[in-house]
N, C-alpha and C positions, 0 to 999 in steps of 0.2 A: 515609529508608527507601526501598531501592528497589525497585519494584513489579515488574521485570523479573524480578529473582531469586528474589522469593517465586512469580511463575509459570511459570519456566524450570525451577529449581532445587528448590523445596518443594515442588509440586505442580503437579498438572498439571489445570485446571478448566475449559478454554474451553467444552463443552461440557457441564459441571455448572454448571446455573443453579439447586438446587434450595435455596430457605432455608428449607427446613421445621425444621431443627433448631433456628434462630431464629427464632424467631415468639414470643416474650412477650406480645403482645397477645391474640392468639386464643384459648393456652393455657399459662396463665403457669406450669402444674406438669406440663407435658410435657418428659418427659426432662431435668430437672432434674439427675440426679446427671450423667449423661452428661455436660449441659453444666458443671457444676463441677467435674469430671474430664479435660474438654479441655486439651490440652497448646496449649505455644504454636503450636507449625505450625499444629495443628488450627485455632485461634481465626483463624490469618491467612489461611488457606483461607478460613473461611467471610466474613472482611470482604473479599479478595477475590472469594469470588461477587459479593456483596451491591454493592463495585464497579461490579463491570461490569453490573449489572442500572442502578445508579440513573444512571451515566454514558453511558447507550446506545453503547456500547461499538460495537455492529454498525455502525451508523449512520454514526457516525466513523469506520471502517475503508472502509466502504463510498463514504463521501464521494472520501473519498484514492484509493481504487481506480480510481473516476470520472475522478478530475482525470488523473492517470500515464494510463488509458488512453485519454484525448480527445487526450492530447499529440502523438503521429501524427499525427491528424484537422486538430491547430492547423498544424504543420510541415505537411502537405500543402500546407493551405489556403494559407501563406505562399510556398509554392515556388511555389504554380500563380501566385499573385498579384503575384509579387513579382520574381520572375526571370524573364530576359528570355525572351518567348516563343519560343525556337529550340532546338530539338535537331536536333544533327549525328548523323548516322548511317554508314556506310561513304564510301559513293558522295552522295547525297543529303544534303539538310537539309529539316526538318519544320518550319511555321510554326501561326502561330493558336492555336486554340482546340486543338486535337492537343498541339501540343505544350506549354502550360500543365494540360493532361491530365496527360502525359508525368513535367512537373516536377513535376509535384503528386507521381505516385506515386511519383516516385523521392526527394522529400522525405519521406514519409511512411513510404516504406521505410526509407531510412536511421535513425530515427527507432526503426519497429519494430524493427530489430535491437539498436537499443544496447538499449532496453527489454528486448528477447528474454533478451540476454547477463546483462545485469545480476538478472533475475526466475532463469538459469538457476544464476547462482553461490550465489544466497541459499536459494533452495533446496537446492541442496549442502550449503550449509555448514550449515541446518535439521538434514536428513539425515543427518549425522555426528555435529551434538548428539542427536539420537535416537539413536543410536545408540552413542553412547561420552558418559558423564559426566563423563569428564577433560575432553573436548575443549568441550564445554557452559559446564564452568565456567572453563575458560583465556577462554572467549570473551566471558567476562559479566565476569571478573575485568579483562579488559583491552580494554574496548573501542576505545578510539583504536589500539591495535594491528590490532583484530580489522577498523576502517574501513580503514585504508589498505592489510592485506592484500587486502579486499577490492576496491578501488580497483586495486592496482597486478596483480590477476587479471581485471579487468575491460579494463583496457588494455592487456594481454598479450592476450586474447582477442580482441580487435579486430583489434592487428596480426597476429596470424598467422592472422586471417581473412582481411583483405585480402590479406594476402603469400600464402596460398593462391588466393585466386580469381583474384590478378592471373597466379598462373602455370598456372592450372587455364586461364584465357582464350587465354593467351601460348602453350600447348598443342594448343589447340580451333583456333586461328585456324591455326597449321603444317600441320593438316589437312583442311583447308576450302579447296576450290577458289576463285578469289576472282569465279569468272562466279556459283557459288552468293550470292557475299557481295551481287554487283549486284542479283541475281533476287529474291533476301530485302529489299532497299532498296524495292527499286521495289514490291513487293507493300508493305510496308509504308506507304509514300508512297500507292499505292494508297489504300488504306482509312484514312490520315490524311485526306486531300482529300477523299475520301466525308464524313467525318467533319465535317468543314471547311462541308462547303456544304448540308448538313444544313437546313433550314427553323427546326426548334427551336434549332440549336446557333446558326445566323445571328441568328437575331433576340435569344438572348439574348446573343449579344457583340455586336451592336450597341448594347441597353439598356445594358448594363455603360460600353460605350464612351460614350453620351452621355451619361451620370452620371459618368462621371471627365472630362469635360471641361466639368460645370458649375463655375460661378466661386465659387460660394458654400460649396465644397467643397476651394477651396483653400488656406484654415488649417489645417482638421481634416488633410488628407492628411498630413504629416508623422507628427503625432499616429498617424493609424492604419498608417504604414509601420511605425512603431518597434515598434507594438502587434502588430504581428502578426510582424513578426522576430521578436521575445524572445517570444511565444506560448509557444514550449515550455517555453521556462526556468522563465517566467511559473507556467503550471503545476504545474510538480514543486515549484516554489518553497512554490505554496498546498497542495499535499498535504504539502509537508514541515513548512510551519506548523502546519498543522492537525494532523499525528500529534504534533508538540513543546507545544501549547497543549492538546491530547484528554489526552497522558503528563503534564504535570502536572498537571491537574484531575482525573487519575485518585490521581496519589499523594496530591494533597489531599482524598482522599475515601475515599481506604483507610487515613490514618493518621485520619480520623476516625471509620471504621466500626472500625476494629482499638481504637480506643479506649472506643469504646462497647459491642462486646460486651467487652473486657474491663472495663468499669467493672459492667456487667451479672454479668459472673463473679463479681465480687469480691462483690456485693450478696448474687447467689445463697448464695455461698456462707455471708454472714456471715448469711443468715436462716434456712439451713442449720443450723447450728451451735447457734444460740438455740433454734432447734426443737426438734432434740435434748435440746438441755441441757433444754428444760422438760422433754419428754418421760422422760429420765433423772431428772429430779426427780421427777415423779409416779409414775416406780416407785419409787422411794424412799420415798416418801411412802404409796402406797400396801405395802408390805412392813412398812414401820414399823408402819403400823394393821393388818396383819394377825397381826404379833409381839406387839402389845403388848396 
């Protein structure tokens, strides 16, 4: 059974969490016929709430959200760390702490965009299933189709970002005096070198510096070079586990609520029924003694 379609498709409950209509404990003769008049959607609506109440639904979303959005934070961290402390600029080049600054945010940018791109297509493609139910259910009907359209829109978007901005730059720079390009270097080299001889910024790349040159640190280094290249991957990797191991502990818990209020149905109804029939009996019963 799968749990996507009864909440894409059948209903729409993310924000109904209420199980009053099931509650057999509190009040086992509240809305009774209701409930033995429930159709089947009905019944899987409500074992979907009752899902996402006992499987902390939000939590799990919320976890994955954490991981995808640290991802940046890790790629920075690895750029500044990891790559060689130099940026070239026009005229000039940047050294130190500057420019593992530099790397950092230009790792963490890059980073944010693919993120950006990839958060901006799935929301589209959200936004067309709200919008049209053919297109909803082509997407739920076929999802390895629906992954790689999204995949090969994802890497269209890329390129013809790049191929935009490299000619939007290729543009910019035809118009750009190049005594501006030197005056722009040197201010910037300016205030890297500020930056550089800083007190705070010294002494903490200094600390840094004689802890990567202790000896007792150099087995682990490997270990944490590796650890912190794959960081990102790293990441998406545990929010992709985590929503694959959260999706099935959810269908194994909604084909056991969907089984339980239907077993509950079926009770209702059959004590339902005997009810009745006494109750038909006793008018019978009592007409009888009123005829005779």
């Amino acid at each position: 059974m799968n749990i996507n379609q009864i909440n894409n498709i059948n209903f729409n409950s993310r924000s109904d969490k209420d199980l009053t209509p099931y509650n057999p404990r509190k009040n086992r003769r509240h809305n009774i016929d209701t409930l033995i008049s429930m159709n089947d959607n009905e019944v899987r609506r409500l074992a979907y709430i009752k899902t996402i109440n006992n499987t902390e639904d939000k939590k799990h979303r919320d976890a994955s959200k954490a991981l995808i959005l640290s991802t940046p934070l890790a790629a920075g961290a690895a750029s500044a760390l990891l790559d060689r402390p130099l940026v070239k600029l026009f005229s000039r080049e940047i050294t130190g702490a500057s420019a593992r600054l530099i790397n950092g945010a230009k790792g963490a940018g890059k980073w944010g965009i693919m993120l950006g791109t990839a958060c901006g297509i799935n929301m589209l493609r959200r936004y067309m299933e709200d919008k049209s139910p053919d297109f909803e259910r082509f997407t739920n009907e076929n999802p390895f189709l629906t992954f790689g359209a999204s995949v090969a829109a994802f890497a269209g978007t890329l390129a013809l970002g790049a191929k935009g901005v490299s000619k939007l730059a290729e543009t910019a720079l035809k118009n750009i005096k190049p005594q501006s390009i030197v005056k722009f270097d040197n201010k910037i080299a300016k205030y890297t070198d500020k930056f550089n001889s800083n007190s705070a910024v010294a002494y903490i790349t200094g600390k840094a510096k004689a802890l990567k040159d202790k000896n007792w640190l150099e087995p682990i280094k490997p270990v944490a070079a590796w650890s912190l290249k794959w960081s990102p991957l790293l990441l998406l990797g545990g929010a992709f586990l985590n929503n694959v191991n959260h999706g099935r502990a959810k269908d194994v818990e909604f084909v056991k609520n969907y089984s339980e209020i239907k077993d509950f149905q079926t009770r209702l109804a059959k004590a339902r029924i005997n009810e009745l029939a006494l109750q038909n009996r006793a008018l019978k019963e009592g007409l009888a003694a009123q005829n005779s």
